[in-house]
C-alpha positions in Angstrom: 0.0 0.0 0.0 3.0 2.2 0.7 4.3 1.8 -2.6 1.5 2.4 -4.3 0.7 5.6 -2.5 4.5 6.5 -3.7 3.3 5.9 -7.3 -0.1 7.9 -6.7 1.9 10.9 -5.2 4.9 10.5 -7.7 2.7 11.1 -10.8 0.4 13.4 -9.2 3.5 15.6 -9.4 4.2 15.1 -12.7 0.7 15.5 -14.0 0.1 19.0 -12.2 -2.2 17.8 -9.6 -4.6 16.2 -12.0 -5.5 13.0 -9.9 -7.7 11.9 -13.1 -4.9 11.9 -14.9 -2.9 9.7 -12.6 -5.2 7.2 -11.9 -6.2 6.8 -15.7 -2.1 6.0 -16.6 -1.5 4.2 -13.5 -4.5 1.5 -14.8 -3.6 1.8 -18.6 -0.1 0.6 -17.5 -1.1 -2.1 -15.2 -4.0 -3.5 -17.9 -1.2 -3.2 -21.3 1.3 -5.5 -19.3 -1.1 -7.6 -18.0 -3.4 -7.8 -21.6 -1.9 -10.6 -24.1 -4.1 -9.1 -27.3 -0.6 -8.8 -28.8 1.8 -11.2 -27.1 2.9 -11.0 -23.6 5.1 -9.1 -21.9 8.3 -11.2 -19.8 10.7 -7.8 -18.3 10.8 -4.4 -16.7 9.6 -0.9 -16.5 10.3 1.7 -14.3 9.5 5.1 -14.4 11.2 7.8 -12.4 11.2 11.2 -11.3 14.5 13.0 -10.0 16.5 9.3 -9.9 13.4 8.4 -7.8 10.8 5.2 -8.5 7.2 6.2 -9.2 6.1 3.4 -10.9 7.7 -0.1 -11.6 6.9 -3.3 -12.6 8.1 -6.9 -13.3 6.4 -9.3 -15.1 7.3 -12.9 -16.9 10.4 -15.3 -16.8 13.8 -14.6 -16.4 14.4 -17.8 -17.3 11.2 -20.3 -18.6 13.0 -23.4 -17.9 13.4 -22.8 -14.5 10.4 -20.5 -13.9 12.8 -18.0 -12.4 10.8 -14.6 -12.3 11.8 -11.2 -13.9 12.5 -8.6 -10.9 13.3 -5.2 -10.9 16.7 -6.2 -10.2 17.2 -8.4 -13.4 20.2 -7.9 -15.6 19.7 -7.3 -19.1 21.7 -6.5 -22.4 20.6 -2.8 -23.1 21.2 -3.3 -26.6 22.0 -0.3 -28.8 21.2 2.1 -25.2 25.1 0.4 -24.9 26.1 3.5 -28.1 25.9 6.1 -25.3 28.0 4.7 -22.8 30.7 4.5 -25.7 29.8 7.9 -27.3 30.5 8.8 -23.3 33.9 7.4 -22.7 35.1 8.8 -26.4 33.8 12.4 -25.2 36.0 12.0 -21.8 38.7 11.2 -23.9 38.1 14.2 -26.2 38.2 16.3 -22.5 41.6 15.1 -22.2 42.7 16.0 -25.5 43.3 12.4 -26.6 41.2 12.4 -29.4 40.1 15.1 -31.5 36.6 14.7 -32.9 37.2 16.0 -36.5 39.9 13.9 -37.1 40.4 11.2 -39.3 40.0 7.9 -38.0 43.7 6.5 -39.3 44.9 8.9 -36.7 44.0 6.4 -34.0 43.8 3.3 -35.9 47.3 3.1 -38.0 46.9 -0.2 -38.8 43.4 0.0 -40.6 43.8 -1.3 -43.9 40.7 0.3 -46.0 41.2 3.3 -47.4 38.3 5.0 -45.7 40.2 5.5 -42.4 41.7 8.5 -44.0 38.4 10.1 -44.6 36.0 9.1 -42.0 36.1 11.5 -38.8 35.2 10.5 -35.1 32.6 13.0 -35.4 31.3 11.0 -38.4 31.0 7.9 -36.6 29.7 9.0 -33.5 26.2 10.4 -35.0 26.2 7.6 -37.5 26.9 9.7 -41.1 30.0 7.8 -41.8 29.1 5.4 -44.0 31.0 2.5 -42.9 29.4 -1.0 -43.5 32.3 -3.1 -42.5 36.4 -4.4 -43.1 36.8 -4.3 -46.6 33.8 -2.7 -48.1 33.9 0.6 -49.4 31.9 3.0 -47.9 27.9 3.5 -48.1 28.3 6.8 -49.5 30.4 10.4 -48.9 31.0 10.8 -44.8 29.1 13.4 -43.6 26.5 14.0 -46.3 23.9 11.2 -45.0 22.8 9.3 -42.1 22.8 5.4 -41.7 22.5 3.6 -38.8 25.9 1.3 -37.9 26.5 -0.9 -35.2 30.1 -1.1 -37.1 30.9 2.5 -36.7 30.6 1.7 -32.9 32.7 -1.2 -33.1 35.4 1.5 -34.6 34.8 3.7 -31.6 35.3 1.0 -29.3 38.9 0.2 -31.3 40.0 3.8 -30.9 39.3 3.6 -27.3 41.0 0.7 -26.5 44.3 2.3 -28.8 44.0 5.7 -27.0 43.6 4.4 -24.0 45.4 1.3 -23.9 42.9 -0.3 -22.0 40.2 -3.0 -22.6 37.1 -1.6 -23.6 35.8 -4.1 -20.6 38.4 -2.2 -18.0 36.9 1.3 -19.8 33.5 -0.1 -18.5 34.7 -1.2 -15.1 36.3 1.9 -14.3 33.5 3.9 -15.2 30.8 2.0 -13.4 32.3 2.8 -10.4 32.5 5.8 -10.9 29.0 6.1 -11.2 28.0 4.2 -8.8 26.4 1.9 -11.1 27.4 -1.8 -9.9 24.8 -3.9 -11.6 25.9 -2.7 -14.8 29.1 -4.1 -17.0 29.2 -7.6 -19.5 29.8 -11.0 -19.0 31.3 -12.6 -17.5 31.1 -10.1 -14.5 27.8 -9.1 -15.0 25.4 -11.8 -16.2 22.0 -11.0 -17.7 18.9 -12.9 -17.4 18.0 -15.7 -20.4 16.9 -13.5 -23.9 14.2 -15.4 -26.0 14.2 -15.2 -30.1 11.0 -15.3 -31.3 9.9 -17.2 -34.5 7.6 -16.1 -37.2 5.2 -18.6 -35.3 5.4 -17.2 -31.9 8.0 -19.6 -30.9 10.6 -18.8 -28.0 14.3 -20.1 -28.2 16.3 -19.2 -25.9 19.9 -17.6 -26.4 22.5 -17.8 -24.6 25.2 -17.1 -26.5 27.2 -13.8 -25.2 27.2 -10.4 -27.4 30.7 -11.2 -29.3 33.1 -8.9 -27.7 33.9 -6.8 -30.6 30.1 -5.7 -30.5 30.0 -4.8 -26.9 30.3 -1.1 -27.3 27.5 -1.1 -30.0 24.8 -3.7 -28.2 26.1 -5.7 -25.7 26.5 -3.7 -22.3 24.2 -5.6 -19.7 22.8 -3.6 -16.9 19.3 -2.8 -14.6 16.8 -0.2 -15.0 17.5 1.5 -12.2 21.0 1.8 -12.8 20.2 3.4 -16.6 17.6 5.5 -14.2 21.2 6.6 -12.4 23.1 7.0 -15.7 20.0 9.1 -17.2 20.8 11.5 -14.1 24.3 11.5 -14.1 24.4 12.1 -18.1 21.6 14.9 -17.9 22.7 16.6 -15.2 26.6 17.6 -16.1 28.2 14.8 -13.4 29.4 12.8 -16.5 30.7 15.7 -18.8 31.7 18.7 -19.5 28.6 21.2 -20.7 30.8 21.4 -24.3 30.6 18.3 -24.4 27.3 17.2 -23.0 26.4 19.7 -25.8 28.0 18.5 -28.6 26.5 14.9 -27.2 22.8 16.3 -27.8 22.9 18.0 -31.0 20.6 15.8 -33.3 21.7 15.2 -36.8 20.0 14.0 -39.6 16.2 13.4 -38.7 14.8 10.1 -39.6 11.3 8.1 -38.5 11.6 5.8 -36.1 8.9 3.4 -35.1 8.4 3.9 -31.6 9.2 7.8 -31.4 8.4 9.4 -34.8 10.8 11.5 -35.9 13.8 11.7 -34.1 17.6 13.3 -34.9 20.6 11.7 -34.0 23.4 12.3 -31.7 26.3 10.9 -30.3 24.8 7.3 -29.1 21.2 9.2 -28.8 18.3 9.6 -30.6 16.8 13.5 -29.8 13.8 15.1 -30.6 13.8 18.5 -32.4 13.8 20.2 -29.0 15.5 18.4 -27.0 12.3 17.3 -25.2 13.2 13.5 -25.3 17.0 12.3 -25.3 17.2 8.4 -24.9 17.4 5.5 -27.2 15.4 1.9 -28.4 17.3 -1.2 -28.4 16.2 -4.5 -30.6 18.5 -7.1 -30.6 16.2 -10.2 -31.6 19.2 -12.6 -32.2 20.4 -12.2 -28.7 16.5 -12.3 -27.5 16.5 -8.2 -25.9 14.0 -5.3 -26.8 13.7 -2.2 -24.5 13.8 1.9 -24.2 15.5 4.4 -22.2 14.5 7.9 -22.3 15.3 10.9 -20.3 12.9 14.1 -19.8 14.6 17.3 -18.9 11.8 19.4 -18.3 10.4 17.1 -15.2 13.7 15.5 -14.7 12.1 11.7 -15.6 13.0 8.4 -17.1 10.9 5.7 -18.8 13.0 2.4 -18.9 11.5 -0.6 -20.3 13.5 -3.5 -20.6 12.3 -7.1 -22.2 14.0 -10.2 -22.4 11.8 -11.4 -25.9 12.9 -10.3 -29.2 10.3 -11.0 -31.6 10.8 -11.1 -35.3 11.9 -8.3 -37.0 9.5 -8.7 -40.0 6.8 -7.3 -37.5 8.0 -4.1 -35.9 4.5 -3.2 -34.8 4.7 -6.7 -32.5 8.3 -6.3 -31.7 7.9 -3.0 -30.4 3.9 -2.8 -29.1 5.2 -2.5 -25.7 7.7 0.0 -25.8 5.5 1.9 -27.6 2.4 1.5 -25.8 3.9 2.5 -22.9 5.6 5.1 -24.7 2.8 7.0 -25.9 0.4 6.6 -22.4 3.4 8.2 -20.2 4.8 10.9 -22.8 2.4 13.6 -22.2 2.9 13.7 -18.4 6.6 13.6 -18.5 7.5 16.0 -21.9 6.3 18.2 -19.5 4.0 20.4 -21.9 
């Protein structure tokens, strides 16, 4: 009863004193996760205020074999929300003038072979207008003159880290996780996440437990809790992680595109931002590895919505993959946009 007073108080607050208003999303949350009209919902979501719980709920299997439960302390892979955490540790890099963001990428990677590491900038990769596809393949098209999403351009960050700072990308991780304060987040084999689930085109489940490959792990395969991404959404929004130059060059959206649970959204440096900064955050879909999930930060009323899912459904159906996300998505957005 105490908690759910917490909840009734907490969105009261955001909502302005409309007590109709928070008692209509507080039921439209709790019916979505518990309806199975689409397919059902196995994870997490929390939403926050000021680092601070106002609603959260777990629901499904952590791991169906066993019939372990999801809790709010489950560990999953965050998926793509992993780009930001890279884009961070370049940016704190950049603060210590060992790496320059408009240079070319051959300064920090000597030993790349393709050609396009003399043209390609850090910038470039960072808010995905590179157009890298991968070793040996010529680029998508000039650098700088379009946007394309690529989990490779991240796997080039996470290179240049690891030369500039001659360190792991895993130690980069460590290190800055406790400097946050953020212990239930890092990657395997430290920090486990719960079982992900593939789904078929038939509504199978298979379970996947095969690892993010460690070249990827600064592009999708960071595991951590959604109250610790509830502490990094602070941290990040709030100038304890960066500089305000660099917070700033963070957030500047590139290159609008539509995405299917936000509309159109820009892109930054690991982020995907709305045309006034309203919403800063990012999805994650990572079906092969069995993870869906959001995590976006509010500035004007200082909230989070985290949603976290350990079932990837197929890719062919976005609107399935995604209902969730997106559901919840549109019920909490105009409370917390704060307009």
């Amino acid at each position: 009863m105490k908690f759910r007073k917490a909840i009734f108080t907490g969105l009261l607050l955001l909502a302005g004193g409309c007590a109709v208003a928070q008692q209509s999303i507080y039921t439209r949350l709790d019916s979505l996760l518990a309806a199975k009209n689409m397919r059902d919902f196995s994870g997490v979501v929390l939403i926050a205020q000021n680092g601070k719980p106002l609603y959260a709920k777990a629901m499904g299997y952590a791991n169906r074999d066993t019939k372990e439960p999801v809790t709010m302390d489950s560990h999953f892979v965050i998926m793509s929300v992993s780009k930001q955490i890279t884009a961070a540790l370049v940016l704190k890099e950049v603060e210590k003038g060992h790496i320059d963001l408009q240079k070319r990428l051959r300064t920090y990677l000597p030993d790349l072979k393709d050609k396009w590491g003399d043209s390609v900038t850090i910038h470039q990769l960072l808010n995905h207008t590179s157009g890298v596809v991968w070793y040996d393949q010529p680029l998508a098209f000039t650098p700088g003159y379009q946007l394309a999403y690529s989990n490779f351009g991240y796997v080039l960050l996470q290179s240049v880290l690891e030369h500039v700072t001659g360190k792991a990308y895993t130690i980069l991780l460590k290190d800055l996780f406790q400097q946050t304060r953020m212990p239930n987040s890092g990657v395997p084999p430290r920090i486990k996440p719960i079982t992900g689930y593939q789904e078929s085109k038939n509504g199978q489940l298979q379970a996947k437990t095969d690892p993010v490959p460690e070249m990827l792990l600064g592009a999708a395969g960071v595991v951590s809790t959604a109250a610790d991404l509830v502490r990094w959404n602070e941290l990040l929004n709030n100038g304890k992680l960066l500089s305000e130059a660099m917070y700033k060059d963070m957030t500047t959206a590139y290159s609008p595109r539509q995405h299917p649970v936000v509309g159109k959204t820009g892109g930054g440096y690991g982020l995907m931002i709305n045309a006034d900064k309203s919403e800063i955050g990012h999805t994650g879909f990572l079906p092969e590895q069995g993870f869906i999930g959001i995590n976006f930060y509010y500035p004007a009323t200082h909230s989070s919505i985290v949603v976290l899912e350990n079932i990837g459904s197929n890719p062919a159906n976005m609107e399935r993959a995604y209902y969730f996300e997106k559901t919840i998505h549109d019920i909490v957005l105009p409370v917390v946009i704060g307009k």
